[in-house]
SERO-4910 file (N, C-alpha, C, O; in steps of 0.05 Angstrom, whole numbers):
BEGIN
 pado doro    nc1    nc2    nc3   cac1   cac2   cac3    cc1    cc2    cc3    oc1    oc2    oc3
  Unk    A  -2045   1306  -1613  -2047   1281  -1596  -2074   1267  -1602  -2095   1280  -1599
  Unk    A  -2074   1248  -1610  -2097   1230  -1610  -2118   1232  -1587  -2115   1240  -1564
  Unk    A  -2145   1221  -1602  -2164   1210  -1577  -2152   1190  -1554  -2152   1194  -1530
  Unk    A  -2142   1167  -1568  -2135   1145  -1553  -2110   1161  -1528  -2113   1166  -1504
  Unk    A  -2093   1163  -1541  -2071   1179  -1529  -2081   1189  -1509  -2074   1181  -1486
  Unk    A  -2101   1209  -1511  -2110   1231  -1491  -2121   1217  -1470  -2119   1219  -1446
  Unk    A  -2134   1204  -1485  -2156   1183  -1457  -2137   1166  -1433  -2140   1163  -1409
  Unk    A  -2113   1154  -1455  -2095   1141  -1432  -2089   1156  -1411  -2095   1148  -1389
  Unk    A  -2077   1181  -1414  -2057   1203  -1397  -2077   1214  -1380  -2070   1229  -1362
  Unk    A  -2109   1204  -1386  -2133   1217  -1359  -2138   1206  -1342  -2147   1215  -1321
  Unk    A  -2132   1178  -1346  -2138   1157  -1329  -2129   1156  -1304  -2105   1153  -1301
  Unk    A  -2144   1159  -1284  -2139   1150  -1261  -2117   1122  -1251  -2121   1098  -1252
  Unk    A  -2087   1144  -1239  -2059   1121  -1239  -2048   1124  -1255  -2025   1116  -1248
  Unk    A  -2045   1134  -1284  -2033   1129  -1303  -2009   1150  -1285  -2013   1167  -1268
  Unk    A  -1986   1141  -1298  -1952   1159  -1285  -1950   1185  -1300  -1935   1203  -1293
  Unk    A  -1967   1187  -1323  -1963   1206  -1341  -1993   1233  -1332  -1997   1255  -1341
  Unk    A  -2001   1224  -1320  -2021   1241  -1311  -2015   1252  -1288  -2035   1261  -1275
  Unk    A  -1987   1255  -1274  -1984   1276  -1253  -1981   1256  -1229  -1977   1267  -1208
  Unk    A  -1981   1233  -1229  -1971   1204  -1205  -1944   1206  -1206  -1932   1196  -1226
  Unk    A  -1932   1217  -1187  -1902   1205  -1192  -1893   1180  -1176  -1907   1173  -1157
  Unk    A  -1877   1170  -1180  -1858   1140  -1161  -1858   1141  -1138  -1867   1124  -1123
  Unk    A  -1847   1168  -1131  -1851   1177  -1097  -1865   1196  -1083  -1862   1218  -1093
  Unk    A  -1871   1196  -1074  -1886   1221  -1050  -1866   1244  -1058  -1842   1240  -1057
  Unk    A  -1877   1271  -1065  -1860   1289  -1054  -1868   1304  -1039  -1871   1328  -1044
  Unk    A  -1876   1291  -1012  -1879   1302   -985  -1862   1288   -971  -1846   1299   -957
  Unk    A  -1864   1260   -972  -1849   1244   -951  -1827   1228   -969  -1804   1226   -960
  Unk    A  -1832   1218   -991  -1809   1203  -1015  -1828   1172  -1007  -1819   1152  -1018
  Unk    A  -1844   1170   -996  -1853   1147  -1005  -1860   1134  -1026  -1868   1148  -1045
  Unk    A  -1861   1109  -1030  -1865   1096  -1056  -1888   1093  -1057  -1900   1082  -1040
  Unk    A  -1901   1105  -1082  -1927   1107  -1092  -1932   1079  -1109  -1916   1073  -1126
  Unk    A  -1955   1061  -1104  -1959   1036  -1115  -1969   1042  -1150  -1985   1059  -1157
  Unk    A  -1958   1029  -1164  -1972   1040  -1195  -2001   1024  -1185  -2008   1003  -1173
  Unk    A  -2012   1050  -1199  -2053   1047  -1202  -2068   1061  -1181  -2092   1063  -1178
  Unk    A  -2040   1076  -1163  -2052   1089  -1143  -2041   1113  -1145  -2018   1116  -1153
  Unk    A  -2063   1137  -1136  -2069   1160  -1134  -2061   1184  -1109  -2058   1209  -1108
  Unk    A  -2060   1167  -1094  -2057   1175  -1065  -2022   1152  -1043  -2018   1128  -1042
  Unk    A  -2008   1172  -1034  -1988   1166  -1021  -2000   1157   -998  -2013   1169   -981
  Unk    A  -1992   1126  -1000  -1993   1102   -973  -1977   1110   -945  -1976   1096   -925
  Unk    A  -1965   1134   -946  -1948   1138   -920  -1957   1166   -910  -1961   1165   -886
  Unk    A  -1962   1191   -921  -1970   1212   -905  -2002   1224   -914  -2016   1240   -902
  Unk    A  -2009   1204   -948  -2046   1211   -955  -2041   1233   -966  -2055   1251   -957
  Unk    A  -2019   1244   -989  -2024   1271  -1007  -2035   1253  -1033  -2024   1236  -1047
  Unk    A  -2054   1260  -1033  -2066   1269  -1066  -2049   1283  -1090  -2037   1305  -1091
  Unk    A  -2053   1259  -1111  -2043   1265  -1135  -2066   1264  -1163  -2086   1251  -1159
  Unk    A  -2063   1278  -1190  -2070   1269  -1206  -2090   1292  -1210  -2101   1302  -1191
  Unk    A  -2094   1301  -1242  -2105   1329  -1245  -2144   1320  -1242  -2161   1337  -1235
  Unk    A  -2150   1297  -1249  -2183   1287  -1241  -2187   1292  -1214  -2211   1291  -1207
  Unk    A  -2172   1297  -1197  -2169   1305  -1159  -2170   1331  -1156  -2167   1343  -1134
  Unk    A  -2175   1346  -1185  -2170   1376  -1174  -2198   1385  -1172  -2217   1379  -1186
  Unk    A  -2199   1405  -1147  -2215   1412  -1138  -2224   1441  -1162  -2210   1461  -1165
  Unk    A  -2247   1435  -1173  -2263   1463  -1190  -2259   1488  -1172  -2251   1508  -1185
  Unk    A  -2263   1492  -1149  -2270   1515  -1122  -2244   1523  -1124  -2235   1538  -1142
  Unk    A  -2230   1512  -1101  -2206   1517  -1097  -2183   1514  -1111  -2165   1530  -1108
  Unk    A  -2179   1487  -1134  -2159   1483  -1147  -2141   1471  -1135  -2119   1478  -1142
  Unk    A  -2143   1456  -1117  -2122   1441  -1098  -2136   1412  -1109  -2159   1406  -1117
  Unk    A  -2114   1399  -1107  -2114   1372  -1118  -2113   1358  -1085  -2096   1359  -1067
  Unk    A  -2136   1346  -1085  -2141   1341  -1054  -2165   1322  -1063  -2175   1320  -1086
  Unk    A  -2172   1309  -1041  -2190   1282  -1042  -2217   1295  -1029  -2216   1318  -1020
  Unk    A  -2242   1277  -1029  -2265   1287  -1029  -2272   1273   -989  -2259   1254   -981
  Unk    A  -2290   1283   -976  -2295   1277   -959  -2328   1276   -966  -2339   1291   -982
  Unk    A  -2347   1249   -949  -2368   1240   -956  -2383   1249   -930  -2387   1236   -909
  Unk    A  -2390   1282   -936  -2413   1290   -922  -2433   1285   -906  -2438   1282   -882
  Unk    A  -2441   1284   -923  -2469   1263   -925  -2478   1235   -945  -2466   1236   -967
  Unk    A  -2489   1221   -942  -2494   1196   -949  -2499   1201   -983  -2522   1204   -992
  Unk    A  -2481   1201   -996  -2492   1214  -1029  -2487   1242  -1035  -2497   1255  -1053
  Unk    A  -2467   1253  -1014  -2463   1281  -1017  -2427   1284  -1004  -2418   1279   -981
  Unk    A  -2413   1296  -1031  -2384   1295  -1023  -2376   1325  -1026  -2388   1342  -1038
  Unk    A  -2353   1329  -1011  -2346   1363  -1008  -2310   1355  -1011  -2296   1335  -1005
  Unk    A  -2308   1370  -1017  -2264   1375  -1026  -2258   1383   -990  -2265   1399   -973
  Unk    A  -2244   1364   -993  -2227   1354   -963  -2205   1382   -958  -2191   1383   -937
  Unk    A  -2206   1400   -975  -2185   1420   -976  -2202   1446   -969  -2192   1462   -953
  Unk    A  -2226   1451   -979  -2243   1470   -986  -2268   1474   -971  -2277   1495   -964
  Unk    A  -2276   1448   -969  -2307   1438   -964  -2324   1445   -981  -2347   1438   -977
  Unk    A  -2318   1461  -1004  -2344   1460  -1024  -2346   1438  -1046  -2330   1426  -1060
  Unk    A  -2377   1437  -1044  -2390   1413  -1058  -2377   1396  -1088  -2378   1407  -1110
  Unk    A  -2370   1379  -1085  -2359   1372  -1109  -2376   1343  -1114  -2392   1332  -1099
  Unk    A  -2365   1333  -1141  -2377   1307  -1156  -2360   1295  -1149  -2339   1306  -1146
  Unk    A  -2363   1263  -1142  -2347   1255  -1141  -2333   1236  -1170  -2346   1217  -1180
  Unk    A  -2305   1246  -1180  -2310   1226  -1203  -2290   1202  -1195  -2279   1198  -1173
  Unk    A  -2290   1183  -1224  -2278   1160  -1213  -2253   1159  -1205  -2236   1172  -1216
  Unk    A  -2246   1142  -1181  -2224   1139  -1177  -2216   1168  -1151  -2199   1164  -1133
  Unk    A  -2227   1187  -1151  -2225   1200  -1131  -2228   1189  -1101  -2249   1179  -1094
  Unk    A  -2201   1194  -1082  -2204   1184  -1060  -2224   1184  -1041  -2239   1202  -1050
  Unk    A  -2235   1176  -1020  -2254   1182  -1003  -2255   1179   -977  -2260   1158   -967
  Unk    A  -2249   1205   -962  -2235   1204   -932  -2256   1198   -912  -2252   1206   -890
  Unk    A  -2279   1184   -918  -2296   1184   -895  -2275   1167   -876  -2277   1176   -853
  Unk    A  -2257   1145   -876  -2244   1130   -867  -2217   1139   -863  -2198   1129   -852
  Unk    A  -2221   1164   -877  -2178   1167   -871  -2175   1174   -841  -2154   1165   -832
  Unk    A  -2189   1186   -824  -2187   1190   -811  -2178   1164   -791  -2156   1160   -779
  Unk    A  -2198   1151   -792  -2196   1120   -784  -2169   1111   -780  -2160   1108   -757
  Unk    A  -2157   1108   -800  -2132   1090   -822  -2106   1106   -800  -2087   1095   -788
  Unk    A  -2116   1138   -801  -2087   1151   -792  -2079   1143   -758  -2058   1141   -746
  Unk    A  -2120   1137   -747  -2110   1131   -719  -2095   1106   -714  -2074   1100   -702
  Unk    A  -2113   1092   -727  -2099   1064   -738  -2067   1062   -730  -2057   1051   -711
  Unk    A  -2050   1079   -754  -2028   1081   -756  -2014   1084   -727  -2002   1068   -713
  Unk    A  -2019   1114   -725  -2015   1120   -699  -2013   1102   -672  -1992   1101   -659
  Unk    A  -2034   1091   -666  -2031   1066   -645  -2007   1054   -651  -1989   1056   -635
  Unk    A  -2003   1037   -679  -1984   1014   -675  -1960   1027   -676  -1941   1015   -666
  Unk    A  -1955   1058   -690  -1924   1072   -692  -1924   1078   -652  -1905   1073   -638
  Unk    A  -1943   1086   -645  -1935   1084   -618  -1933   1063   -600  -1921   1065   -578
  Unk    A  -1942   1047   -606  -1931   1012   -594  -1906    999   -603  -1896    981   -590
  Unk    A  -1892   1011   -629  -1861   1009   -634  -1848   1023   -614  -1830   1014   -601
  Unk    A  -1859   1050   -612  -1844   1061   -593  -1849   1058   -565  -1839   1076   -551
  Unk    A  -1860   1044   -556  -1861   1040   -531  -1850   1012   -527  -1848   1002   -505
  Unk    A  -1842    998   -553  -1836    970   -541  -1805    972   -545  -1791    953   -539
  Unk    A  -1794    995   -557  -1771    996   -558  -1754   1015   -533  -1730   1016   -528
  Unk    A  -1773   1027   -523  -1759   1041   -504  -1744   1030   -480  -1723   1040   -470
  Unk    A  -1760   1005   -470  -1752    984   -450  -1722    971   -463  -1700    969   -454
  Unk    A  -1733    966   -487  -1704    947   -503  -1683    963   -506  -1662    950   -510
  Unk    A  -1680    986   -507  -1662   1001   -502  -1644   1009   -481  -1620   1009   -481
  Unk    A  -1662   1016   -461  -1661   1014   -437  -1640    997   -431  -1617   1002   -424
  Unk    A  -1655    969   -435  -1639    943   -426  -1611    937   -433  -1594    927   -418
  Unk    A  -1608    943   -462  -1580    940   -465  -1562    965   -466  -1537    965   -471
  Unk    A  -1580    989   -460  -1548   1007   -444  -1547    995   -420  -1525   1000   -411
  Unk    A  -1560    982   -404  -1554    978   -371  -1541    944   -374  -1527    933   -357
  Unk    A  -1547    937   -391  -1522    911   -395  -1494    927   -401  -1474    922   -388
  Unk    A  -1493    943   -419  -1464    950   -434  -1443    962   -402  -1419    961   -397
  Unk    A  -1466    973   -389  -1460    984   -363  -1437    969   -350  -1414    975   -343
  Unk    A  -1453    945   -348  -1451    916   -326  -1421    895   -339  -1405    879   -330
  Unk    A  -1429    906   -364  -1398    887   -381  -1379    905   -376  -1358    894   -370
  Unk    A  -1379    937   -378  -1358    941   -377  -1353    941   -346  -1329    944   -339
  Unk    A  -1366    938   -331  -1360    939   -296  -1347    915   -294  -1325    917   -283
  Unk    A  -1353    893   -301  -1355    862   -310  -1317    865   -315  -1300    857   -299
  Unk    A  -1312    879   -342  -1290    881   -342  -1270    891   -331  -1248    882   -335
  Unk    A  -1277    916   -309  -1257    922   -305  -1249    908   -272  -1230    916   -259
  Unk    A  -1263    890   -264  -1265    878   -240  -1252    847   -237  -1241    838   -217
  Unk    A  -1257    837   -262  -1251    809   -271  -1229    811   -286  -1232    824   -307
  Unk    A  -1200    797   -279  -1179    807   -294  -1180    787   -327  -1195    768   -332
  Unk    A  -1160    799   -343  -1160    781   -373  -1186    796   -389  -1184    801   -413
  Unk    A  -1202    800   -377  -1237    811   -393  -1235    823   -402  -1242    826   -425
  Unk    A  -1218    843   -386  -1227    871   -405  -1236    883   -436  -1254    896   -447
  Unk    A  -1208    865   -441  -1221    864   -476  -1241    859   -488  -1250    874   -504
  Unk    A  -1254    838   -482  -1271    823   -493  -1301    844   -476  -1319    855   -489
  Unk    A  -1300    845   -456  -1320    855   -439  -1325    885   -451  -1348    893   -452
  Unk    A  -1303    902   -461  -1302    932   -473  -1319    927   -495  -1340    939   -498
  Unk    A  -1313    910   -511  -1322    895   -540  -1356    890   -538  -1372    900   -553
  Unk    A  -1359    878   -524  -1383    867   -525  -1401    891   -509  -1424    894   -516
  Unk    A  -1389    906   -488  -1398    927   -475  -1411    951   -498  -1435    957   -500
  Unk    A  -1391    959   -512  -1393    975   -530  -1421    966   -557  -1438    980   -568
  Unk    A  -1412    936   -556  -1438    936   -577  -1461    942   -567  -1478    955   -580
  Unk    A  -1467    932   -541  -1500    933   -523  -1503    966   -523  -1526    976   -524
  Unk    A  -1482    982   -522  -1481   1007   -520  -1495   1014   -545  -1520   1015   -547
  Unk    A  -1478   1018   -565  -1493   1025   -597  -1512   1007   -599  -1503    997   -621
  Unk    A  -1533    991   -593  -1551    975   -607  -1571    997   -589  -1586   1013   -600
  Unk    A  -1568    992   -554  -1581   1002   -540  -1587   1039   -550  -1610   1043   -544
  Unk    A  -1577   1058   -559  -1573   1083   -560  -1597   1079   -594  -1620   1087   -596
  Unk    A  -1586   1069   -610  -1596   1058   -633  -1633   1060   -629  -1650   1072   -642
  Unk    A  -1636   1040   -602  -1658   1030   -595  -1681   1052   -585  -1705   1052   -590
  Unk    A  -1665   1071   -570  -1675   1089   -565  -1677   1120   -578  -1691   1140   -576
  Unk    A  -1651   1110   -594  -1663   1138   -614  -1686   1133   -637  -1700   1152   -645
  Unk    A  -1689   1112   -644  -1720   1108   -664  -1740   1106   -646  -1762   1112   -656
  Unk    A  -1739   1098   -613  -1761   1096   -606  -1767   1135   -605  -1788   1146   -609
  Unk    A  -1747   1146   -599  -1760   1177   -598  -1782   1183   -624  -1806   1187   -624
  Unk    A  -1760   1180   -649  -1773   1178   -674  -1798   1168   -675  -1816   1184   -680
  Unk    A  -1804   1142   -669  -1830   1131   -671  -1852   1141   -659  -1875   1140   -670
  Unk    A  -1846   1156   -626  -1865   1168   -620  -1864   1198   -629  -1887   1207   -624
  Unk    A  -1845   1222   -642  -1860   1229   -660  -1875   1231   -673  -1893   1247   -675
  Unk    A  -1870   1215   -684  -1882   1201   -714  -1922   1196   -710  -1942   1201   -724
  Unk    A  -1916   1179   -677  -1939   1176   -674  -1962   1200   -662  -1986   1201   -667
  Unk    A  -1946   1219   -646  -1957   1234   -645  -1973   1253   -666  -1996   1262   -664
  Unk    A  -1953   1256   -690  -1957   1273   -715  -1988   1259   -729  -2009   1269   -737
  Unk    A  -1978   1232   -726  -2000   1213   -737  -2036   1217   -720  -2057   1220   -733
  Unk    A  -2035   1216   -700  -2056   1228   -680  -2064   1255   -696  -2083   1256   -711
  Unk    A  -2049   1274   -690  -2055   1301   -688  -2073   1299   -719  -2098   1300   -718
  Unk    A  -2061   1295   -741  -2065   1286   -777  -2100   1282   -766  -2117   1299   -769
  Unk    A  -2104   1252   -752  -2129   1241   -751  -2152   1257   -732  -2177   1254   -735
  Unk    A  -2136   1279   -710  -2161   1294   -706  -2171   1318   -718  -2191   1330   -712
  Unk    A  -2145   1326   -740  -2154   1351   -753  -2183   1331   -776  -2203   1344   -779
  Unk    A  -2181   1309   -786  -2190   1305   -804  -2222   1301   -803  -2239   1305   -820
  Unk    A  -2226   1288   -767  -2251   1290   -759  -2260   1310   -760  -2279   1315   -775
  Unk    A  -2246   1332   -740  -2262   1356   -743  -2268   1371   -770  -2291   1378   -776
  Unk    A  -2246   1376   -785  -2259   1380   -815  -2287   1369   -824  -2308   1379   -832
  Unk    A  -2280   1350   -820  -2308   1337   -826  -2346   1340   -813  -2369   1336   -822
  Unk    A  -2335   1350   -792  -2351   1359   -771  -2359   1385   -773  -2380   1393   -762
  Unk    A  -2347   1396   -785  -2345   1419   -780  -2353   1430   -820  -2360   1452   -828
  Unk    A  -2349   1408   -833  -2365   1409   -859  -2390   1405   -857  -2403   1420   -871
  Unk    A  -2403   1387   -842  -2427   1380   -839  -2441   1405   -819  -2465   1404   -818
  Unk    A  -2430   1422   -807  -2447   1445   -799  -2444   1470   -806  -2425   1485   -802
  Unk    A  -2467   1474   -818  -2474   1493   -834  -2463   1526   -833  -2452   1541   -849
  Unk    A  -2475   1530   -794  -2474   1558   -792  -2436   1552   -776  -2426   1570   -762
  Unk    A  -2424   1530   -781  -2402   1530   -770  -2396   1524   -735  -2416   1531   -723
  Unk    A  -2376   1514   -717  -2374   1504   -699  -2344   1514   -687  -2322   1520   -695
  Unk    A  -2360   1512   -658  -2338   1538   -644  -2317   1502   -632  -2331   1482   -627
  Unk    A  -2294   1500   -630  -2279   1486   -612  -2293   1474   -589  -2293   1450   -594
  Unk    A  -2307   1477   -565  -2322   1470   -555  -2341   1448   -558  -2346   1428   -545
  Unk    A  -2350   1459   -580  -2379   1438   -594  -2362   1420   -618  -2370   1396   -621
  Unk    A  -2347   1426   -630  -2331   1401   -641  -2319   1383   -612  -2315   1359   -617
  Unk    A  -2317   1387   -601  -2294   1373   -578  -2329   1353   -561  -2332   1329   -556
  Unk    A  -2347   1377   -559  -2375   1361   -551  -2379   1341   -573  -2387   1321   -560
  Unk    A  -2377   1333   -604  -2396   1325   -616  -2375   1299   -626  -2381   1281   -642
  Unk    A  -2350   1302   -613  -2333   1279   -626  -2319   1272   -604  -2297   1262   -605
  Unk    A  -2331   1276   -584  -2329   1260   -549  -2289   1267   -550  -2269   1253   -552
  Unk    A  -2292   1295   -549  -2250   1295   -549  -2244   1317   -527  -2263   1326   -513
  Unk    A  -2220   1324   -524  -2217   1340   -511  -2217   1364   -520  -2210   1372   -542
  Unk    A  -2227   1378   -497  -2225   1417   -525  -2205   1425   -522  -2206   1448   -531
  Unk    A  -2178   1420   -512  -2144   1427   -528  -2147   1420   -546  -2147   1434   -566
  Unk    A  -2151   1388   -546  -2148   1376   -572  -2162   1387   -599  -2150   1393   -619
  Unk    A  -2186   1389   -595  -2204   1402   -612  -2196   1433   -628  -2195   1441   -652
  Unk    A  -2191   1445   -597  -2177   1470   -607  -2156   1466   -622  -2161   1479   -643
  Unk    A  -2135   1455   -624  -2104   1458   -643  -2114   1441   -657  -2099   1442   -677
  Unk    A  -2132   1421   -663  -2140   1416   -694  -2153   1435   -717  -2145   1435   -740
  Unk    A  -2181   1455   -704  -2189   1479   -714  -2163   1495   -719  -2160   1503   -742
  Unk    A  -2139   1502   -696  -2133   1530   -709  -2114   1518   -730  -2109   1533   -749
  Unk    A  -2099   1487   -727  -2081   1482   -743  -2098   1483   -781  -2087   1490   -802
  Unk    A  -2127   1474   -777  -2140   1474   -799  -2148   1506   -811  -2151   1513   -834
  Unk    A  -2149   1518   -794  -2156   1557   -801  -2114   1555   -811  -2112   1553   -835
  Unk    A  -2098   1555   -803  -2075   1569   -804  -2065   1551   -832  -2046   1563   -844
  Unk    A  -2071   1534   -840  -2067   1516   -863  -2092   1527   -888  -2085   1525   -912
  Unk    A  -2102   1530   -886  -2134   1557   -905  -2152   1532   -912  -2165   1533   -933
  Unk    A  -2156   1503   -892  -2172   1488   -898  -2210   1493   -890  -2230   1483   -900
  Unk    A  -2205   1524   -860  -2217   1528   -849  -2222   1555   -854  -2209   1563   -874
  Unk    A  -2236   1575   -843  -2236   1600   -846  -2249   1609   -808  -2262   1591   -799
  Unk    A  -2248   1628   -795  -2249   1633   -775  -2270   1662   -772  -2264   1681   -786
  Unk    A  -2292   1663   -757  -2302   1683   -748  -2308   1686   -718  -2318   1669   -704
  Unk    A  -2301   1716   -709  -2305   1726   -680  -2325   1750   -669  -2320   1774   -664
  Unk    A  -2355   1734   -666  -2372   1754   -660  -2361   1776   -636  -2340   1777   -623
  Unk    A  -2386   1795   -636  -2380   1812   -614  -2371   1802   -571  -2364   1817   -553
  Unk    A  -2375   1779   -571  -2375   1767   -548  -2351   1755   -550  -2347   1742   -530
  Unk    A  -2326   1753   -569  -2308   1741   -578  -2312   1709   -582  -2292   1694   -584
  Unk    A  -2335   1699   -582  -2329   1674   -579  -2322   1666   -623  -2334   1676   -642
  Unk    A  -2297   1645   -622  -2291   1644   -645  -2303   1619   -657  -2300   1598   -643
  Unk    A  -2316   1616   -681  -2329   1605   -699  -2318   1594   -719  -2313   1610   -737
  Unk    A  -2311   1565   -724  -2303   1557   -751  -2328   1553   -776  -2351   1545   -775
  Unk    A  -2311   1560   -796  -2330   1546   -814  -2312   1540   -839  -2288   1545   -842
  Unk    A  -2327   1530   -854  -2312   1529   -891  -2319   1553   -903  -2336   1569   -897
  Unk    A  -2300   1552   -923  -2299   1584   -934  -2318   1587   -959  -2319   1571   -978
  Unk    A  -2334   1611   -956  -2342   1610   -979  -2341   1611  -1017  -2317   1610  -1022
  Unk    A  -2350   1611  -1031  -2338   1612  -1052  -2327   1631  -1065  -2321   1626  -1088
  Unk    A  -2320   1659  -1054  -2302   1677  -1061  -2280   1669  -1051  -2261   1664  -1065
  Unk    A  -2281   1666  -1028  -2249   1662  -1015  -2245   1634  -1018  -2233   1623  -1000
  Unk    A  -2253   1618  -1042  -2249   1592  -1038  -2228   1601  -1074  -2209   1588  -1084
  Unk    A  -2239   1622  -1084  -2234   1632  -1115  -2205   1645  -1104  -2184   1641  -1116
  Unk    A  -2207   1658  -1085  -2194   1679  -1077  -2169   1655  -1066  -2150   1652  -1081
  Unk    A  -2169   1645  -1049  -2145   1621  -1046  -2138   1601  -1068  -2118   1587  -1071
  Unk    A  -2161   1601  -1082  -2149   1583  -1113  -2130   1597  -1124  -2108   1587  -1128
  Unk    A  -2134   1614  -1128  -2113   1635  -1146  -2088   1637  -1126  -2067   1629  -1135
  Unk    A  -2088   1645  -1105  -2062   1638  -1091  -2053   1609  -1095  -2029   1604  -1099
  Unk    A  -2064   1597  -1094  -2047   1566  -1088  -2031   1564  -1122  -2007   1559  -1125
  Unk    A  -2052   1570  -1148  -2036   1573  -1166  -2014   1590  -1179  -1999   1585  -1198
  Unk    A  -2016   1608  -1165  -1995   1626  -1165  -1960   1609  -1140  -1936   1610  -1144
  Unk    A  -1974   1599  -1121  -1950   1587  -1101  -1938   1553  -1126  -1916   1543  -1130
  Unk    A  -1963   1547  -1136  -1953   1523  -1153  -1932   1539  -1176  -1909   1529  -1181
  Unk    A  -1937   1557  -1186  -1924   1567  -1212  -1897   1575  -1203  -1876   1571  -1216
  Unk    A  -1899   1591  -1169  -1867   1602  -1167  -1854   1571  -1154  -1830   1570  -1151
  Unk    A  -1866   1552  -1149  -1860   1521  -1134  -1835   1498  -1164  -1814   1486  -1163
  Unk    A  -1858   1506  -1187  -1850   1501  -1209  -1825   1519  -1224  -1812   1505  -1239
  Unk    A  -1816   1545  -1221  -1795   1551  -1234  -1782   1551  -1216  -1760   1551  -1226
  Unk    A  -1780   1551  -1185  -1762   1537  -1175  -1745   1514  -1178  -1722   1515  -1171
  Unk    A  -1756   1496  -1188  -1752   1462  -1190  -1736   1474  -1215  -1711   1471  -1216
  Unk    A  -1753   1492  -1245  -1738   1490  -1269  -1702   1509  -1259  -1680   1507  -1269
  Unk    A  -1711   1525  -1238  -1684   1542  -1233  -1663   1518  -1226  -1641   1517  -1237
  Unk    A  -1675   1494  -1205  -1652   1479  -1187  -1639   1458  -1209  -1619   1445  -1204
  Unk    A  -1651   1457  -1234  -1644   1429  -1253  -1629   1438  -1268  -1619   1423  -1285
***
């Protein structure tokens, strides 16, 4: 393979460097020149891979001139074109709000036209000659209304999922920036949240291996980032889960 060749297929976006068309997390449409899926934020592209861990994951901006792997928390460079989540967090609450303002504006509209479809078919069976027409028209307010209310469930899923996404991402972050690590409590103190909340973002980030967990003798439990054995020690797992991920796909084709 050529120089030129080689250099194309490194580039940050290129389709041939590991970008595919769609998300294969969610199937969203990936924009050509971009790196990162516009609908759920997975990282693509082998310049995103983390040296530590080996997870192809985006960088979070520590400190002011100082970036750490959003997967890992150990220190990385940032190179070009690599994403930068000081804001994803932002973006996801972002999301969140307006997927839950769909669903809250559809729940009423739903509402409304099962209790019309109600009223037409009462309409009809009270008023003679109607019926037909009143069943008809009843029936559509029915399916539009049911319609209405089953995406609004969807949406507030959706938004909920979207929330939960944006407070794991703070506390990661929070919880990168301290050193000797941070118990639920003091994340929940230092990002003005609730300590449920706080808590099921830590353990969902420990039970996902973005976090690692310690429990002194008083039990009180301690997050932190993992260090660089077990950051070696989960690299090698994750490429071993990519390799059996991959002859899977070659078994299903």
């Amino acid at each position: 393979m050529s120089e030129a060749r080689s250099s194309r297929i490194s580039q940050p976006g290129a389709p041939q460097a590991g970008v595919p068309e769609k998300c294969t997390a969610c199937d969203t449409a990936i924009p050509e020149g971009r790196d990162r899926c516009p609908g759920c934020g997975k990282v693509y592209g082998e310049w995103n891979r983390c040296p530590s861990c080996h997870a192809v994951a985006a960088v979070h901006e520590a400190q002011r001139g100082r970036y750490v792997c959003a997967a890992c928390g150990a220190p990385r460079a940032r190179q070009r074109g690599t994403p930068v989540d000081a804001h994803f967090a932002d973006e996801l609450w972002r999301r969140s709000l307006m997927t839950r303002a769909g669903s809250w504006a559809l729940w009423p509209t739903g509402a409304a036209f099962v209790t019309s479809s109600a009223l037409a078919f009462g309409v009809g069976q009270i008023v003679e000659y109607t019926f037909a027409y009143a069943s008809a028209f009843g029936g559509l307010m029915a399916a539009v209304g049911v319609s209405a209310l089953f995406f609004a469930r969807r949406l507030g899923k959706r938004a909920r999922l979207l929330m939960d996404q944006a407070r794991q991402e703070r506390v990661l972050v929070q919880v990168t920036r301290a050193r000797a690590g941070l118990t639920a409590g003091e994340a929940a103190h230092a990002l003005h949240m609730k300590p449920v909340h706080a808590d099921a973002a830590l353990t969902s980030l420990a039970k996902t291996g973005r976090l690692d967990l310690d429990v002194d003798e008083r039990g009180t439990v301690r997050y932190r980032v993992l260090t660089e054995e077990e950051r070696r020690r989960r690299g090698l797992a994750l490429e071993e889960e990519e390799e059996q991920e991959a002859l899977r796909r070659e078994r299903e084709i």
